[in-house]
Wavefront OBJ file of the C-alpha trace (Angstrom):
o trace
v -128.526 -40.912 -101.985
v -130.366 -41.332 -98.369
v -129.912 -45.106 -98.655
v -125.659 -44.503 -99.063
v -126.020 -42.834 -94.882
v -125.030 -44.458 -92.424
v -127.870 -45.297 -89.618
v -127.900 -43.571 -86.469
v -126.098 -45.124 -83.740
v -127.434 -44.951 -80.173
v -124.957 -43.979 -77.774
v -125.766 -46.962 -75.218
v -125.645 -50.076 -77.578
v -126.750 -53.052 -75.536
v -125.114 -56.906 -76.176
v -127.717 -59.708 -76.826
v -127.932 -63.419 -76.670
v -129.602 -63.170 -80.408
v -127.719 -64.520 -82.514
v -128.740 -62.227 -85.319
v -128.201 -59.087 -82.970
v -124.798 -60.485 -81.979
v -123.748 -60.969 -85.477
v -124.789 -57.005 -86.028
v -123.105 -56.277 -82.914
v -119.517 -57.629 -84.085
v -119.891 -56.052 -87.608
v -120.321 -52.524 -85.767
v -116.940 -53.265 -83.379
v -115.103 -54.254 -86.721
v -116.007 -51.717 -88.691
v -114.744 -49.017 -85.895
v -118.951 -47.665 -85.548
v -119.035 -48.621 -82.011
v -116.470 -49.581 -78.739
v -116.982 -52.062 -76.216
v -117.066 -50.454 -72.314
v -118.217 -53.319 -70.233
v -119.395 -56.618 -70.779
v -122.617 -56.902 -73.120
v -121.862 -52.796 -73.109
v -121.230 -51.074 -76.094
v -120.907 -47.332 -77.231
v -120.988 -45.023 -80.496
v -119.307 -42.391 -79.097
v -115.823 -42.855 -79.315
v -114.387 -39.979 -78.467
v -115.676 -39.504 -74.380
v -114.026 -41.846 -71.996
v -116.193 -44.678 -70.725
v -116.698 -43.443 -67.745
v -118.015 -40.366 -68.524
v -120.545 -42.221 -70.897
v -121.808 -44.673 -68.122
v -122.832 -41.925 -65.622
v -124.627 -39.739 -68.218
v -126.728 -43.330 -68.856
v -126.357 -44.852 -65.761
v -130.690 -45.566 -65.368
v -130.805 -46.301 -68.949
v -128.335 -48.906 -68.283
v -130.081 -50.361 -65.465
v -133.254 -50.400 -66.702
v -132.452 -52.809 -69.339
v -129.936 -54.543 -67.706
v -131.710 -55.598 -64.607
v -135.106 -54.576 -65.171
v -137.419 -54.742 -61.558
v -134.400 -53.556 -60.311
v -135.841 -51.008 -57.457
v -133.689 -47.536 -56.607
v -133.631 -48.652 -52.710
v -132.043 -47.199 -49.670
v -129.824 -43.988 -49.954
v -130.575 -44.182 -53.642
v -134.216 -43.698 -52.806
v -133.788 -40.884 -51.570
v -130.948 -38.787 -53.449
v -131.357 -40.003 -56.640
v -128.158 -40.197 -57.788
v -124.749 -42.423 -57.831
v -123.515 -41.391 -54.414
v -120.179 -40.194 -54.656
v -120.873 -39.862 -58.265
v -120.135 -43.603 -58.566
v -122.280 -45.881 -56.374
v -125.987 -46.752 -56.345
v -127.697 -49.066 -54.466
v -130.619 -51.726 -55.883
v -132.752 -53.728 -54.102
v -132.882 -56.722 -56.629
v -132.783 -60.953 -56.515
v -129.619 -61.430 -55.324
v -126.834 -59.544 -53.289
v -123.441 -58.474 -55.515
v -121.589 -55.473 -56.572
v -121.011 -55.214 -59.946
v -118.469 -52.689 -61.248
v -118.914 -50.606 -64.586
v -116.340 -48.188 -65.949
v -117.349 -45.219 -62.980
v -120.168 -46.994 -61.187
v -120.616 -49.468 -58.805
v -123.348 -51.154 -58.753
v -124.567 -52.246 -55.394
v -127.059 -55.631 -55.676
v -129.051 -55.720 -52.028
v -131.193 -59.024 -51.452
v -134.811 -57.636 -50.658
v -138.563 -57.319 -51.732
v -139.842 -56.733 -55.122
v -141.739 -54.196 -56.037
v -144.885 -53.668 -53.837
v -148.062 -51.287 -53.574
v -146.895 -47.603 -54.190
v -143.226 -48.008 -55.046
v -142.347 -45.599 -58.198
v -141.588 -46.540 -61.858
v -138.064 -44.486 -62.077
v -137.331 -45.247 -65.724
v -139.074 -47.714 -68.181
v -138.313 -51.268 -66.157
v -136.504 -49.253 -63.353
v -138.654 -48.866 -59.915
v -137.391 -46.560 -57.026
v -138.877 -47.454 -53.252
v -141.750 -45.406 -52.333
v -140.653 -42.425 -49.593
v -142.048 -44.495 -46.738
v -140.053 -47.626 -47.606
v -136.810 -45.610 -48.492
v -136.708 -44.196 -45.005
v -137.233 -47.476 -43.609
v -134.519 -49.115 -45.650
v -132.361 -46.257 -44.359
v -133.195 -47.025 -40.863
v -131.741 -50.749 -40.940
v -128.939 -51.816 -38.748
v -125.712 -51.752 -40.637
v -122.156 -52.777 -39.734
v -120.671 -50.217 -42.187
v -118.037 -52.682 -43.087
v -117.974 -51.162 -46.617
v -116.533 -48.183 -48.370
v -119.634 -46.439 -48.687
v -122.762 -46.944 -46.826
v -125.853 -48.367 -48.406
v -127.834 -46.103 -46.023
v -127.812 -42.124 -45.006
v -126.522 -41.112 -40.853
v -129.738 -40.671 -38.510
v -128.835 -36.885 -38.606
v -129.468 -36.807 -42.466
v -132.529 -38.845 -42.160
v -133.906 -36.282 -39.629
v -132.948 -33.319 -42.184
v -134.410 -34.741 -44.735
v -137.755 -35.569 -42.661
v -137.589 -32.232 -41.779
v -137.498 -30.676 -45.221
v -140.327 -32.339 -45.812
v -142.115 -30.726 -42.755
v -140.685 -27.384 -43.382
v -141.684 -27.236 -47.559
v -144.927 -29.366 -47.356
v -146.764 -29.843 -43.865
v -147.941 -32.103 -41.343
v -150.271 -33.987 -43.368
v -147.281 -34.896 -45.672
v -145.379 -36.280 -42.928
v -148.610 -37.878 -41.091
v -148.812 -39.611 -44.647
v -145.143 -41.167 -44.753
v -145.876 -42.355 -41.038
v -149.518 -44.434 -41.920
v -147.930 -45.581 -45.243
v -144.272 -47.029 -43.412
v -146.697 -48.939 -40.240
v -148.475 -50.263 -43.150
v -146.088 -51.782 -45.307
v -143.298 -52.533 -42.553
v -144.673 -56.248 -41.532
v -144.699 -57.039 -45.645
v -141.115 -55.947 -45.460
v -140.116 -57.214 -42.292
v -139.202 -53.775 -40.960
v -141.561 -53.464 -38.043
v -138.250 -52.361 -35.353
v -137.457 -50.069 -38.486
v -140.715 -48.632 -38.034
v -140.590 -48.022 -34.605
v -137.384 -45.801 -35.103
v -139.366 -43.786 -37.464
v -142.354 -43.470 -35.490
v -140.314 -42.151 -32.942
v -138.161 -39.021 -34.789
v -141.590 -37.717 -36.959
v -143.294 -37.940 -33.241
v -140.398 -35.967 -32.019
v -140.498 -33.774 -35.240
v -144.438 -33.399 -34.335
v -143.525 -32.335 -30.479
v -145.830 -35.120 -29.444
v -142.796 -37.583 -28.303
v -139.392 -36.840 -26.610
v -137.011 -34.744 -28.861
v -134.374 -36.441 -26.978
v -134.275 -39.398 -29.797
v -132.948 -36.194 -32.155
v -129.890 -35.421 -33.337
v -129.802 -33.079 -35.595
v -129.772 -29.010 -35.222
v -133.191 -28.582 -38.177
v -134.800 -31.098 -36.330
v -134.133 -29.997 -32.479
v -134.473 -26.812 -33.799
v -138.264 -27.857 -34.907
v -139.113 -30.112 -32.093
v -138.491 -27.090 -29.614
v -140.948 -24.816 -31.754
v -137.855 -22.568 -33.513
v -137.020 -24.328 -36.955
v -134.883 -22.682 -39.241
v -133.930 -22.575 -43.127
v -130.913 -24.949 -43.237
v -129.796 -23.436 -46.686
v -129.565 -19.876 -45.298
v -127.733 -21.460 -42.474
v -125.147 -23.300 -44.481
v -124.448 -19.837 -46.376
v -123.938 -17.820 -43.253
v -121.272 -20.672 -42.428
v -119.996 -19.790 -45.715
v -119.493 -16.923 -44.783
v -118.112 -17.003 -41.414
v -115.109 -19.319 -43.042
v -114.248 -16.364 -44.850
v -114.185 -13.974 -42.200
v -112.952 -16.097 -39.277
v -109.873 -15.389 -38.599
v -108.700 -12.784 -41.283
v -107.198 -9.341 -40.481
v -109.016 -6.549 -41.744
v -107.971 -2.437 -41.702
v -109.341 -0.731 -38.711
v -110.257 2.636 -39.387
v -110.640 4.731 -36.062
v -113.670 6.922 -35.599
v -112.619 10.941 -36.441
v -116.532 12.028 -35.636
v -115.885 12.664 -31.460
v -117.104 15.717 -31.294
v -121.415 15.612 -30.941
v -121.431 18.173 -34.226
v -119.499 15.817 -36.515
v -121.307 12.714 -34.943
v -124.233 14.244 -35.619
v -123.503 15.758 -39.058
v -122.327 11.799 -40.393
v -125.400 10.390 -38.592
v -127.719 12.509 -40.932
v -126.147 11.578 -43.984
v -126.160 7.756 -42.877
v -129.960 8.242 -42.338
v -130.355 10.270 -45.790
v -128.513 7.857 -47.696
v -129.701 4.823 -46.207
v -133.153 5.685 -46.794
v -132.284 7.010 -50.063
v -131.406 3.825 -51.345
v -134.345 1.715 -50.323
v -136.785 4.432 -52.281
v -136.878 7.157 -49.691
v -136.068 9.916 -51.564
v -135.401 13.733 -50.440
v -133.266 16.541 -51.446
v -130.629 16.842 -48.833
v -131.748 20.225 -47.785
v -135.269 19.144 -47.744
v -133.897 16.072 -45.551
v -131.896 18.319 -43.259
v -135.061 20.620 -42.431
v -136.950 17.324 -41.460
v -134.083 16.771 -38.551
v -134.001 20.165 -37.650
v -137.525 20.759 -37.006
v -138.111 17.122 -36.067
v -141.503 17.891 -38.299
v -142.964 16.019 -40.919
v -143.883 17.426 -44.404
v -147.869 16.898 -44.728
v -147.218 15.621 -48.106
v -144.861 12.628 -47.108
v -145.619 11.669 -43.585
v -144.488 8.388 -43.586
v -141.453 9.237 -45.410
v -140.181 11.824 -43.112
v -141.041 9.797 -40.237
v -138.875 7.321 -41.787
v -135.996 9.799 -41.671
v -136.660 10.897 -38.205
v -136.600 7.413 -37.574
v -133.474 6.278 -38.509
v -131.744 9.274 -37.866
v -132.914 9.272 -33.974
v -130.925 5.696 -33.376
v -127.847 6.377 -35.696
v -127.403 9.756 -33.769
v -128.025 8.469 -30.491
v -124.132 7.135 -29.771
v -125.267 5.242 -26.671
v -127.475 3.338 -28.883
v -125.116 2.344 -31.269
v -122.611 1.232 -28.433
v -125.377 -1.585 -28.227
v -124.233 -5.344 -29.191
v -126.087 -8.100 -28.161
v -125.158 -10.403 -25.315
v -127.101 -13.356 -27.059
v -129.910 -14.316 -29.379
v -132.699 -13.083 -27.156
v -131.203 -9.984 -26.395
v -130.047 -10.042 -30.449
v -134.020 -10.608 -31.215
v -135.186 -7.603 -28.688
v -132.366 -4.895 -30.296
v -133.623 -5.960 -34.049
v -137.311 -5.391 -32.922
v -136.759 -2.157 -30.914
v -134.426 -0.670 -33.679
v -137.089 -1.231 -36.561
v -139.376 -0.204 -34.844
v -138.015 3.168 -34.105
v -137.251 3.190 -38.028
v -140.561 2.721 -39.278
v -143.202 3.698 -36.247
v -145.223 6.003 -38.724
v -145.932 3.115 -40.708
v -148.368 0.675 -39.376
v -149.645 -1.368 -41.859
v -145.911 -2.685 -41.655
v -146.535 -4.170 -38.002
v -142.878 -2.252 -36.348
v -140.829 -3.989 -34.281
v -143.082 -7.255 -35.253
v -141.706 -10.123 -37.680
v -143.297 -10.704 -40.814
v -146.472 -12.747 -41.006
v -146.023 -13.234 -44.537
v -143.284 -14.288 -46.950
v -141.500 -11.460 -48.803
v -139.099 -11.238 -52.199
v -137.189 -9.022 -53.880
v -137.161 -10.067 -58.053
v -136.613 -13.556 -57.714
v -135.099 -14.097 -54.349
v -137.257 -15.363 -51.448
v -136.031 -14.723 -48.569
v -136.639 -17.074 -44.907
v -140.029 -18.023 -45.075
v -141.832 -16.062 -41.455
v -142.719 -19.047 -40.109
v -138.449 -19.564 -39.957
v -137.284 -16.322 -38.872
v -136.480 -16.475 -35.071
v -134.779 -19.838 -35.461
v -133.258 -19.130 -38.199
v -131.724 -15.750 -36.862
v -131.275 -17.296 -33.527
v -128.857 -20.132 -35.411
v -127.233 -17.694 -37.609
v -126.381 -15.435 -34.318
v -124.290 -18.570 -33.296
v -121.551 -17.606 -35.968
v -121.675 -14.065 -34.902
v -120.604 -14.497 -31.528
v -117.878 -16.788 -32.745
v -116.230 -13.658 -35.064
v -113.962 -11.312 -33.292
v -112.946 -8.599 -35.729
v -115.167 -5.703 -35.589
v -115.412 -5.575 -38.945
v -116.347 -9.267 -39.525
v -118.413 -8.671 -36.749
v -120.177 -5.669 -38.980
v -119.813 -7.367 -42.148
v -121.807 -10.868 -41.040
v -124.852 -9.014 -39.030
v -125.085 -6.948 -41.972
v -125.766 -10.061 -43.934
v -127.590 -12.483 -41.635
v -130.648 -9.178 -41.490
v -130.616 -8.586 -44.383
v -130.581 -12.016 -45.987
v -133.412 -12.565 -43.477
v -135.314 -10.459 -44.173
v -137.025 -10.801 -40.644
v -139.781 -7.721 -41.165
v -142.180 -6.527 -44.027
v -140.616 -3.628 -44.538
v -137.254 -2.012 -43.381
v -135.251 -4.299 -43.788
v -132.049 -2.761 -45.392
v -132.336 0.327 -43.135
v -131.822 -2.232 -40.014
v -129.527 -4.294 -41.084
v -127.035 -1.402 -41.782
v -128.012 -0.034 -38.416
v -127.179 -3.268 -36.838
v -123.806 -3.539 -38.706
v -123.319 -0.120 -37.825
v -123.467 -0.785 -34.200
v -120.848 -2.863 -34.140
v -118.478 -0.569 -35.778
v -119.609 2.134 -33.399
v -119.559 0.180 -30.172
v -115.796 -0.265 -31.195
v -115.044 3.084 -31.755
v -114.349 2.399 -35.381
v -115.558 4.595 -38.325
v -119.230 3.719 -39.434
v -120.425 2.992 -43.255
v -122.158 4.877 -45.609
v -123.499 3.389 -48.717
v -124.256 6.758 -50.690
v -126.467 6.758 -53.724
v -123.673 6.185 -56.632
v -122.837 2.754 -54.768
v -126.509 1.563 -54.602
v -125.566 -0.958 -57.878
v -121.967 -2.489 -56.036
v -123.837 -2.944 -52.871
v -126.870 -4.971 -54.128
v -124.824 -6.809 -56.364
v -122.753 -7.921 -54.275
v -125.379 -8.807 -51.829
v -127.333 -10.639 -54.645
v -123.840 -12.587 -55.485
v -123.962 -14.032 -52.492
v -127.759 -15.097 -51.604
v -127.293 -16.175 -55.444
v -124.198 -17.530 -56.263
v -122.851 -18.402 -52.916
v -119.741 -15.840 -53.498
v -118.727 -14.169 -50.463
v -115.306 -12.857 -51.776
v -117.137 -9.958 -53.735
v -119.605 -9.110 -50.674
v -116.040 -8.245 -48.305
v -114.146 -6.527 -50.867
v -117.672 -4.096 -51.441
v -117.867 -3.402 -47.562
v -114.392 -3.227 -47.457
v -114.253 -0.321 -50.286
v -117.202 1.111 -48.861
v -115.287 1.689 -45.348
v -112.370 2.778 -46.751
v -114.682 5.754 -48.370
v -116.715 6.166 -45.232
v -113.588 6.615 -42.969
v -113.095 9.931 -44.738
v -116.356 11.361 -43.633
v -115.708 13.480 -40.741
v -115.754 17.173 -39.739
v -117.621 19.687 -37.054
v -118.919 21.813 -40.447
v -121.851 20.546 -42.270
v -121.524 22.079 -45.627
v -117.547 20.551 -45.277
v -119.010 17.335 -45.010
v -121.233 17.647 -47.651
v -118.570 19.217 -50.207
v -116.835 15.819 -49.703
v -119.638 13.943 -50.438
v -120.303 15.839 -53.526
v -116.866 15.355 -54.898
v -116.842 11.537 -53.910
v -120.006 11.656 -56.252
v -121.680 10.896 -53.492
v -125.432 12.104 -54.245
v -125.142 10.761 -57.988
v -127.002 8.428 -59.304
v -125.174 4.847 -60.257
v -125.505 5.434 -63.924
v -124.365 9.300 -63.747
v -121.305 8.297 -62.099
v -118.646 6.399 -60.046
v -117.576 6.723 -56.095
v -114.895 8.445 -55.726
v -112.658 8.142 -53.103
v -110.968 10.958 -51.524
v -108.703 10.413 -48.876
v -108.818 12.874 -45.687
v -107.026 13.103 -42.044
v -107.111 15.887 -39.210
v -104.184 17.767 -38.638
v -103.799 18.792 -34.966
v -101.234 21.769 -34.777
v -97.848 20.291 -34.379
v -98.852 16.216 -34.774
v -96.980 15.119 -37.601
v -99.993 12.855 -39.401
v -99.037 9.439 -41.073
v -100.665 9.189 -44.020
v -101.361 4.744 -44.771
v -101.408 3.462 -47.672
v -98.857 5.755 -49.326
v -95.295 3.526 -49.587
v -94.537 3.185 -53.332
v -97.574 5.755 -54.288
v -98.223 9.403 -55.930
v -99.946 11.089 -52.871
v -101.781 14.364 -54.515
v -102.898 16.805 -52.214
v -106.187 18.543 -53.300
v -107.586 20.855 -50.060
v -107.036 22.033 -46.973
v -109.843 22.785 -44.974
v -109.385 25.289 -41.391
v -111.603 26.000 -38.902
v -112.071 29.072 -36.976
v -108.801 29.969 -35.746
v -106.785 32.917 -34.435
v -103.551 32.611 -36.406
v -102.639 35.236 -39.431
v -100.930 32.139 -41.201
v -99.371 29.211 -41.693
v -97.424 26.473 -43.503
v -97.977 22.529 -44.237
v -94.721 20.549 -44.440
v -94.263 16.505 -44.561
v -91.580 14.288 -44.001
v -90.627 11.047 -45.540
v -88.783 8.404 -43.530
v -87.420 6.262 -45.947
v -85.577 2.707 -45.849
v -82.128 2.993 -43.575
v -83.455 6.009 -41.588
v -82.984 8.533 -44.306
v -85.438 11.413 -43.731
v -86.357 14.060 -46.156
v -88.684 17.223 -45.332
v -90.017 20.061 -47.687
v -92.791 22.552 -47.309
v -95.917 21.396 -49.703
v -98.017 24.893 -48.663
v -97.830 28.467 -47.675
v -101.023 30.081 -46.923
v -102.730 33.234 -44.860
v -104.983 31.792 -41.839
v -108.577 33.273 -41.938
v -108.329 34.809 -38.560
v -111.219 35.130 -36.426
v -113.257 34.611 -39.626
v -115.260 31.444 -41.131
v -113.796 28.190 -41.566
v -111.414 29.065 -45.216
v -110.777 25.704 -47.442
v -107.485 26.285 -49.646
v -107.464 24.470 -52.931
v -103.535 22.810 -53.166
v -102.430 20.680 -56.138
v -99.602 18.983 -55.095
v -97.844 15.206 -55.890
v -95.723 13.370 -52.917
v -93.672 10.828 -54.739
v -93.247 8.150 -51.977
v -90.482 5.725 -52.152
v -91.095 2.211 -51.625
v -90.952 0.836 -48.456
v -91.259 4.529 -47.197
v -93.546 6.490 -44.159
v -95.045 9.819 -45.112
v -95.674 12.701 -42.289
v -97.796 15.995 -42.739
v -98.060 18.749 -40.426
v -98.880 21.982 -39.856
v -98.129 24.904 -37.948
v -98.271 28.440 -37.280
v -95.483 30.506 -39.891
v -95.255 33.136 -37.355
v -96.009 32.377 -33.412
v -95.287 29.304 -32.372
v -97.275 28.911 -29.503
v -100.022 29.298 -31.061
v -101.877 25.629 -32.541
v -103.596 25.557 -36.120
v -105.739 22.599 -36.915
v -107.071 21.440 -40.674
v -108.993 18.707 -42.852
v -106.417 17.659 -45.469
v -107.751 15.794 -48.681
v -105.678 14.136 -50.928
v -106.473 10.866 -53.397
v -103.356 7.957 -53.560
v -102.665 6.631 -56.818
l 1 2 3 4 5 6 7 8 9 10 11 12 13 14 15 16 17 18 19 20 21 22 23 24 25 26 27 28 29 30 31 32 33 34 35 36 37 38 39 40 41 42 43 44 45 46 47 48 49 50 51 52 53 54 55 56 57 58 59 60 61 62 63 64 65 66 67 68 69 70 71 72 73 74 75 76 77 78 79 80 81 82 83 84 85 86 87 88 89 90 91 92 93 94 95 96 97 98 99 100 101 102 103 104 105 106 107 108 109 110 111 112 113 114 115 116 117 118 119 120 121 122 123 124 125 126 127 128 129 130 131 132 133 134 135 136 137 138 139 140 141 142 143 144 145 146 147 148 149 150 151 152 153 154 155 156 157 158 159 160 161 162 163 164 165 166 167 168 169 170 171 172 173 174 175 176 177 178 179 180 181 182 183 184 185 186 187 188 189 190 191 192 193 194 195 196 197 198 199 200 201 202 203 204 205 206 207 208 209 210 211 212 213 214 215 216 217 218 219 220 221 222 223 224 225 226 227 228 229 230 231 232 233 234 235 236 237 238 239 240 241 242 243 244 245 246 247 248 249 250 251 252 253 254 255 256 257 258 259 260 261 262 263 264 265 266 267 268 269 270 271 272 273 274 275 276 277 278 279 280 281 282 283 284 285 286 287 288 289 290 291 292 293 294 295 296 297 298 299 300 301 302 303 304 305 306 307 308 309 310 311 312 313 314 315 316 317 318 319 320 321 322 323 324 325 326 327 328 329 330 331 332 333 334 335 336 337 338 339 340 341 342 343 344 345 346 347 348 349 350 351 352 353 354 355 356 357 358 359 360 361 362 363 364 365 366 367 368 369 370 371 372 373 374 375 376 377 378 379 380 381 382 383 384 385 386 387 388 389 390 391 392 393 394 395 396 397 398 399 400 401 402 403 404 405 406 407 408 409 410 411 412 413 414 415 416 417 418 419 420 421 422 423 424 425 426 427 428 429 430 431 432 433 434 435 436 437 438 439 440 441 442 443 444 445 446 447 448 449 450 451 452 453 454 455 456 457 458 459 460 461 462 463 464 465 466 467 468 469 470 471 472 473 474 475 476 477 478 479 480 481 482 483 484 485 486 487 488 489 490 491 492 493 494 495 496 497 498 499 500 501 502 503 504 505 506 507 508 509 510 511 512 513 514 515 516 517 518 519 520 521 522 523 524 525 526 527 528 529 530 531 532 533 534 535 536 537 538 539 540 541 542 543 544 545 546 547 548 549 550 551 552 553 554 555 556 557 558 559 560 561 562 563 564 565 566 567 568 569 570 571 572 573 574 575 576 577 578 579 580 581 582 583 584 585 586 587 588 589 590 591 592 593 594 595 596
């Protein structure tokens, strides 16, 4: 029965000048086994289309079509058809020769000499120091694609090299290219190249350079050109969008100070700094350390100090070095207690967090310093927020801190805007890294706005002069829950100011339910909430939502109200309230309500 199968068919079937082969060859087209793609080119898959069958073979095909065939110039060095469809071979005789998807470009040069690479089977690729000359020679660019790579890409790529390996390796590509240029005629070649690594190397002129990695280098600040290319990523995405602009409610120094301790209790909570709230708040209020957990409380203290200090928050840079002096003075603050974690000083070491590793140390400064270009470029304060967030934290500039700083840094540029700042509470912890993972990982910056975005949204309903009203919210946002015991909740709030009529956004074509109403100290027996909706054409309709008895020279008094605004579409909706029975006299409140 095994001799009735049918052989097994390579999928690259080669023609031959065998007359025998030939004969099989023919049989194997008649009989429907194989298809013909290209002269002396054959295949037994017949359902792909030949081009699709070329590039997945293209250096099998190669190798035994031309074999001493040498990978030269550009191809040298990327290893692949460029464009997905042309590669260039240094081989006996100059022609292009066109396959179904590839070109085949046939340069007149040297054979194979002393250190060149065996690519596949018969198939040689130039050796680094002769692909970079090759790339260096004059060309008049007269065809569709160039044979070599721009003087800025050489320069990367010589970088890269100096960045991932060291000087040795580069030291090495320089000896080997003055020793093999008079074999292949490349001597002026040579002395291009000897120039840029010497520039690379700060012993020669960086004015030969042209590209940003390799100024960058030459004047003693490289950077990590991947990072880089992602914080351009995500500066396209932000440029030039309009974002929501929630105003800060926290003027008063209580309810500053009331959100500043929760943005220091969360934000350390997150990062493993963990405290009950009231053990938290005790810390702040005695501005003393528990013996136990020194460093920990210190770390508190820290961070709450600069997030509750609004002149330091009204703090943007001016320009990299003043960007680099805020990020050093603001960690250390954070983290003083701590020494073995150098504050205030960039790492000396390369850090990770699972499998991401962040800049290497030896990049940081440049690499923040190019990444702070984009920055300055963004004029939205929350783009402005959202990007410094990113370019600390992706960073990672210090050995430890890091996510506490770069929330205080996008912070600061909420604040200096008079815009509300972020929390990212406990119950969020998961969306937030995620999101921030998405993008270091994937490259996917789209997820990373719409968190922050959500996450402001929430935060812009954190206001109030009471502390225990600020922390009710939080604990019916699920604020203080951990991400598996629960989901953020988001609980819209305003301030009514006796006799404002309040617009609540959001609310056209929506079920607005009103949960509580929160009032202060006050000197009024009682009162009434009413709203108004101005719909399409004018029309305006008003009706009382509450009725209620003031506290009256007693404690602030929340009043639990379950009521549902249906708003028309394309409608406003007003709240206020007022006194029911003097009105002269002004009642203010915290209204809560959730949009649906």
């Amino acid at each position: 029965m095994e001799k009735n199968l049918a052989p097994r068919l390579d999928e690259i079937i080669y023609g031959s000048s065998v007359v025998t082969e030939s004969q099989k060859i023919s049989v194997l087209e008649k009989r429907g086994l194989i298809k013909k793609i290209a002269p002396r080119l054959y295949t037994s898959n017949l359902e792909e289309a030949a081009e699709v069958i070329v590039k997945r073979n293209w250096f099998k095909i190669l190798a035994k079509q031309y074999p001493g065939a040498i990978l030269s110039h550009r191809s040298a060095l990327e290893f692949q058809p460029v464009m997905g469809q042309h590669i260039f071979l240094s081989y006996t005789y100059a022609r292009n020769i066109t396959l179904p998807g590839l070109t085949i470009h046939f340069i007149k040069g040297h054979g194979v000499i002393e250190g060149d690479n065996p690519f596949f089977d018969s198939l040689y690729a130039s050796q680094p120091a002769r692909a970079f000359l090759e790339n260096l020679e004059q060309t008049r660019n007269t065809a569709s694609v160039s044979k070599s790579i721009s003087i800025k890409e050489i320069e990367d790529k010589l970088e890269q090299i100096l960045r991932i390996q060291n000087e040795d390796a580069l030291n090495a590509i320089r000896d080997k290219a003055r020793k093999i240029a008079p074999e292949l005629k490349m001597e002026k070649e040579f002395q291009k190249l000897d120039k840029i690594i010497g520039a690379l190397l700060s012993t020669r002129s960086s004015t030969v350079l042209t590209s940003d990695a390799a100024k960058a280098r030459s004047m003693g600040e490289p950077f990590d050109p991947g990072r880089i290319s992602l914080f351009e990523l995500l500066y396209n995405r932000l440029a030039g969008e309009v974002f929501p602009e929630h105003s800060e409610k926290n003027t008063t120094i209580q309810s500053y100070q009331n959100f500043a301790f929760f943005e220091a209790y969360f934000s350390n909570y997150i990062e493993g700094t963990k405290f009950e709230v009231e053990q938290a708040l005790q810390i702040i209020k005695s501005q003393t350390p528990l013996p136990a957990r020194d460093e920990d409380s210190h770390d508190i203290l820290g961070t709450y100090k600069i997030v509750a200090d609004r002149q330091e928050m009204s703090i943007r840079p001016k320009d990299a070095r003043h960007f680099i002096d805020i990020l050093q003075y603001r960690h250390k603050t954070i983290i003083d207690a701590r020494t073995s974690k150098n504050p205030g000083v960039f790492k000396d070491r390369d850090n990770y967090a699972g499998e991401t590793k962040f800049v290497s140390f030896n990049l940081v400064k440049g690499t923040l310093k190019k990444g702070f270009e984009y920055y300055q470029a963004l004029q939205h304060p929350f783009s402005k927020a959202a990007y410094m967030m990113f370019l600390v934290s992706e960073v990672h500039p210090f050995l430890d801190g890091n996510g506490r700083v770069a929330r205080i840094m996008m912070n600061a540029e909420l604040a200096s805007q008079q815009k509300s700042k972020i929390i990212i509470p406990t119950v969020f912890r998961e969306d937030y890294v995620l999101a921030l993972r998405n993008l270091t990982r994937q490259s996917e910056p789209i997820a990373y706005i719409k968190m922050l975005l959500r996450i402001h949204e929430f935060s812009k309903n954190i206001f109030d002069d009471d502390y225990s009203t600020m922390k009710h919210y939080l604990t019916e946002c699920n604020a203080f829950k951990e991400p598996n015991e629960g989901m953020l909740k988001i609980i819209s709030a305003v301030r009514l100011i006796g006799y404002q009529e309040q617009e609540i956004e959001n609310a056209s074509g929506k079920k607005v339910h009103i949960t509580n109403l929160k009032i202060p100290n006050t000197n009024v027996s009682d009162f009434h909430l009413k709203y108004k909706i101005v719909e399409q054409g004018g029309v305006v309709r008003t009706d009382h939502i509450y009725f209620g008895v003031g506290p009256y020279n007693t404690m602030p008094t929340s009043a639990d109200i379950n009521t549902v605004i249906d708003v028309p579409e394309r409608s406003n909706l007003f709240i206020q309230i007022e006194a029911s029975s003097n009105a002269q006299l002004r009642v203010d409140g915290r209204l809560e309500f959730i949009i649906s």
